[in-house]
ZAKOLZA-643006 format. One line per 5 residues: number of its first residue (from 0); their letters; for each residue x, y, z of N, C-alpha, C. Coordinates in pm, whole numbers, plus 32768, in hexadecimal, padded with zeros to 4 digits. Layout:
<sites>
NUM) A) X:Y:Z:X:Y:Z:X:Y:Z ~ ...
</sites>
This chain:
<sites>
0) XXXXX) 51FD:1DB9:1D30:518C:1D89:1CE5:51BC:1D5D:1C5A ~ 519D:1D05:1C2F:51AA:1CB5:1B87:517C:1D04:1B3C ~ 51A8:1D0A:1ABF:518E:1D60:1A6F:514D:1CE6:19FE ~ 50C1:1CC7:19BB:50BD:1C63:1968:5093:1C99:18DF ~ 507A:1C75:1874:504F:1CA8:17FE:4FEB:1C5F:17FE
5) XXXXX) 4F63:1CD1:17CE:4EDD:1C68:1780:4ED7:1CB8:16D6 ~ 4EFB:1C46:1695:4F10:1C39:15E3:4E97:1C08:15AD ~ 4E56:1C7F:1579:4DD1:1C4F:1514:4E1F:1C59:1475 ~ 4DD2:1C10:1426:4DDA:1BFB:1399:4D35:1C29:1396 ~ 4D38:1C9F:131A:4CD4:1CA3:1304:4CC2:1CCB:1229
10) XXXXX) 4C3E:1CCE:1201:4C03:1CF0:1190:4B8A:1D3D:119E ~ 4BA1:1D7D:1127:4B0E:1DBB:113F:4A92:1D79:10DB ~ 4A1F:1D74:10F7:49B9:1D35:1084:49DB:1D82:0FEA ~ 49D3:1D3F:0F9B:49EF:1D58:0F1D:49A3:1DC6:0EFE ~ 49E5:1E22:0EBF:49BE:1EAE:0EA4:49B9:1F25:0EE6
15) XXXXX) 49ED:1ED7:0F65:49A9:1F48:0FE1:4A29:1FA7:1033 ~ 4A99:1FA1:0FD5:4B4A:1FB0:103A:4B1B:2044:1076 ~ 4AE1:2089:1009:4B18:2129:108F:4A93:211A:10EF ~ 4A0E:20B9:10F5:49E3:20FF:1167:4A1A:2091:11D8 ~ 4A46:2021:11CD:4A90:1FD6:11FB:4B2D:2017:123D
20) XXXXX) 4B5D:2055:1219:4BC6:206F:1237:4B99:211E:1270 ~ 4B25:2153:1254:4B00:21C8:12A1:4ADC:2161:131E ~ 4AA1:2119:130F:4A6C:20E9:13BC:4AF1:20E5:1411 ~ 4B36:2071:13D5:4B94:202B:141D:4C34:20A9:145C ~ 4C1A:20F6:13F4:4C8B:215F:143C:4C49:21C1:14A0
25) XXXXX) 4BBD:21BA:146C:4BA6:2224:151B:4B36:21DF:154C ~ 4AD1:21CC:1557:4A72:2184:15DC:4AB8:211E:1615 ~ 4ADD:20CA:159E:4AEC:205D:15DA:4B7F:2037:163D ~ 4BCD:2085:161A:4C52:2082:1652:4C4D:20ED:16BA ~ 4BD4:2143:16AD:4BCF:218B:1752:4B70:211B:17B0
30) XXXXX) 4B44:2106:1776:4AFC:20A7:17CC:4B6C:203F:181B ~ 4BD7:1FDF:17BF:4C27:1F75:1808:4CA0:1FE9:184B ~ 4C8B:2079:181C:4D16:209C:1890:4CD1:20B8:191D ~ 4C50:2080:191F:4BE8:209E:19A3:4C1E:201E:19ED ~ 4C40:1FB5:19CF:4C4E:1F4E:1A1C:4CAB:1F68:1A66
35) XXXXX) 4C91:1F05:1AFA:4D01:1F3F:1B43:4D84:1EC6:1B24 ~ 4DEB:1F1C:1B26:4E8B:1ED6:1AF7:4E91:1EE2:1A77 ~ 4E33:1F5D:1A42:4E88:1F72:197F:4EB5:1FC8:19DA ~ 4F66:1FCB:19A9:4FAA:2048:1976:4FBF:2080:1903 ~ 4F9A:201D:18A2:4FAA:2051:17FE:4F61:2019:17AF
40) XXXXX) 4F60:2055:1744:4EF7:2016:16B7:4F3B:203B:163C ~ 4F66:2011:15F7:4F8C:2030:156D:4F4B:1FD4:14FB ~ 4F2F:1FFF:1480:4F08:1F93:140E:4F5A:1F95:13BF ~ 4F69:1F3B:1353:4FC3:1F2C:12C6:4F86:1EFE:1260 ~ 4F89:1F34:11EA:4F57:1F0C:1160:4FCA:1E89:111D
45) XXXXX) 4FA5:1E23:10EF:5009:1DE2:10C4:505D:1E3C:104E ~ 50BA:1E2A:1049:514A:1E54:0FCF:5127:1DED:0F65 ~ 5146:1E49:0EF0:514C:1E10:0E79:51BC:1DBE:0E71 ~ 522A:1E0C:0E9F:52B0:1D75:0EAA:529F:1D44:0F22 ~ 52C5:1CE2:0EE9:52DF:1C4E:0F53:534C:1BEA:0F2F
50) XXXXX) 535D:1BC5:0FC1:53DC:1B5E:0FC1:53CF:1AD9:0F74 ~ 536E:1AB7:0F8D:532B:1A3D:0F39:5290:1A52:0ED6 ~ 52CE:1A21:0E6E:5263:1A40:0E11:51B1:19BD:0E30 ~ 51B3:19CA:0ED3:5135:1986:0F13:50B3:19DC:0F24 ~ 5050:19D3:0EE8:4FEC:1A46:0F01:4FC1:1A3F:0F75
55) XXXXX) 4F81:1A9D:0FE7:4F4F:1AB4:105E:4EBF:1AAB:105B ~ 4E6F:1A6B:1095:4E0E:1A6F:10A3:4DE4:1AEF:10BC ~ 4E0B:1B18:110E:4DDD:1BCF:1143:4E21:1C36:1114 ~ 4DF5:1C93:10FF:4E28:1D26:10DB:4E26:1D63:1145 ~ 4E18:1D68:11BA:4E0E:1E04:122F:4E80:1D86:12C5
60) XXXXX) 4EA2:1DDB:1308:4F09:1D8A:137A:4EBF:1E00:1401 ~ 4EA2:1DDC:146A:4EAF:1E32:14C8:4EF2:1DE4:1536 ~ 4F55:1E49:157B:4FA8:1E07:15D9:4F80:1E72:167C ~ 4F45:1E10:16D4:4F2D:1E78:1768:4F9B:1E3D:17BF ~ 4FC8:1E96:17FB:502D:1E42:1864:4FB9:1EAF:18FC
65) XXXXX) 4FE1:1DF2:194A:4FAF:1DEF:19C5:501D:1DE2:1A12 ~ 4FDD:1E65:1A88:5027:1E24:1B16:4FCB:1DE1:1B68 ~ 4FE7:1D72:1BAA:4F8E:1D29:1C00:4FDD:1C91:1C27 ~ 4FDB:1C85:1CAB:5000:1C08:1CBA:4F98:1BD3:1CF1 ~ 4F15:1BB4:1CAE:4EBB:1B50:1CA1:4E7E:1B90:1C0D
70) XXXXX) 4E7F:1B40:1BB7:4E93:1B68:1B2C:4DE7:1B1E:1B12 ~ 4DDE:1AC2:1B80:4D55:1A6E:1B3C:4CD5:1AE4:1B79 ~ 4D0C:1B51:1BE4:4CAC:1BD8:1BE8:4C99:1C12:1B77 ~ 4CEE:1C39:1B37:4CE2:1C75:1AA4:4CA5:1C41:1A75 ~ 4C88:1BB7:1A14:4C3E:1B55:19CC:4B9C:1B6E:1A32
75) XXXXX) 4BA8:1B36:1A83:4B32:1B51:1AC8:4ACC:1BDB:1AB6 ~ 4B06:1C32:1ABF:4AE6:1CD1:1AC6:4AE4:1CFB:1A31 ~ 4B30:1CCD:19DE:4B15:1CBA:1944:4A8F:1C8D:1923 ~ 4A6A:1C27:194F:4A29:1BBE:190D:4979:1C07:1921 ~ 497D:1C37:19A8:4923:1C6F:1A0E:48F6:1CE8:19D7
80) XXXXX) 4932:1D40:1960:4942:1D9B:1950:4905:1DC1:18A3 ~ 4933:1D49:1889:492D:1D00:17FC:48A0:1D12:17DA ~ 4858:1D62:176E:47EE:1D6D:174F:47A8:1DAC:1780 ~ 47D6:1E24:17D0:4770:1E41:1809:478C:1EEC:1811 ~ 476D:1F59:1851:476B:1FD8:1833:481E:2017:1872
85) XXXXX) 4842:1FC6:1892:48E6:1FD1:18CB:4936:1FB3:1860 ~ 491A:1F53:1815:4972:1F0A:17AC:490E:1EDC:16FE ~ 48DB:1F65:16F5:4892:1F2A:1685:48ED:1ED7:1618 ~ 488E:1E9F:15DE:48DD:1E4F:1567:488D:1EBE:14B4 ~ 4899:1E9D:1461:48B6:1ECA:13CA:486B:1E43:1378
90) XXXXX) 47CE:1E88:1333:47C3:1E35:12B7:4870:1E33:1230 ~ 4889:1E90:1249:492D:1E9F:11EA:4994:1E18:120F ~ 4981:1DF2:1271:49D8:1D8E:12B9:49CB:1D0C:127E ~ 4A13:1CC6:1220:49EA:1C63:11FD:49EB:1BD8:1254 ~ 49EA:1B72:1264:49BB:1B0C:12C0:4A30:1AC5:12F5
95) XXXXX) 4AA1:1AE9:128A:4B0D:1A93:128C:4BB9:1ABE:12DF ~ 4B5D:1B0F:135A:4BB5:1B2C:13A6:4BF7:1AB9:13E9 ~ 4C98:1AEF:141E:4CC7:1A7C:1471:4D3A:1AEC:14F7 ~ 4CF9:1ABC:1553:4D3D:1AFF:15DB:4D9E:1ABB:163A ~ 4DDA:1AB1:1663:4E58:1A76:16CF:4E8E:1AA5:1709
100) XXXXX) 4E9C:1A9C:17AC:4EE1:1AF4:1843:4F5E:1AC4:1822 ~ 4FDB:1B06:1809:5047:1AA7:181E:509E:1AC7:189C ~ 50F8:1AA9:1908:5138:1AA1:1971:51D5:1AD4:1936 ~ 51FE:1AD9:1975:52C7:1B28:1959:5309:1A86:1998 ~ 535E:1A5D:193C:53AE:19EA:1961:5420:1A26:1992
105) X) 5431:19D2:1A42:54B8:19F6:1A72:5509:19AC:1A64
</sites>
């Protein structure tokens, strides 16, 4: 089975980091280790150093790695899941999320 990564970039609404970051380290990341093909979930705060002095749009990184060799089930079962009492979402969550499945190059 493929092992793929799904990479969110996220922020939290202005003012709002710890209940934002209370959601996102426990409901919400028990919720996506419910999907089937997470084996993992980790988040990251951006570092004050950096390689390039380029600012990031986002402050928070979460990285899930999937097993699944039909990866567009995941997205599907994501999406399905999305908003609703399986996968709540966060007024803390600001709008300007960005998500991407990525595949392992052989």
């Amino acid at each position: 089975m493929a092992r793929h990564v799904f990479v969110v970039h996220t922020n939290a609404a202005d003012g709002r980091d710890d209940e934002f970051n209370a959601w996102y380290s426990g409901p919400h990341l028990d919720d996506l280790r419910r999907l089937p093909g997470v084996v993992s979930a980790r988040r990251f705060r951006i570092a004050d150093a950096q390689v390039r002095d380029v600012p990031s749009p986002h402050r928070y990184l979460a990285i899930y790695e999937i097993e699944t060799d039909d990866p567009q089930r995941f997205a599907r079962e994501l999406l399905a899941r999305a908003g609703t009492e399986l996968l709540a979402t966060s007024p803390a969550l600001a709008p300007d999320a960005s998500a991407y499945l990525w595949e392992p190059v052989e």
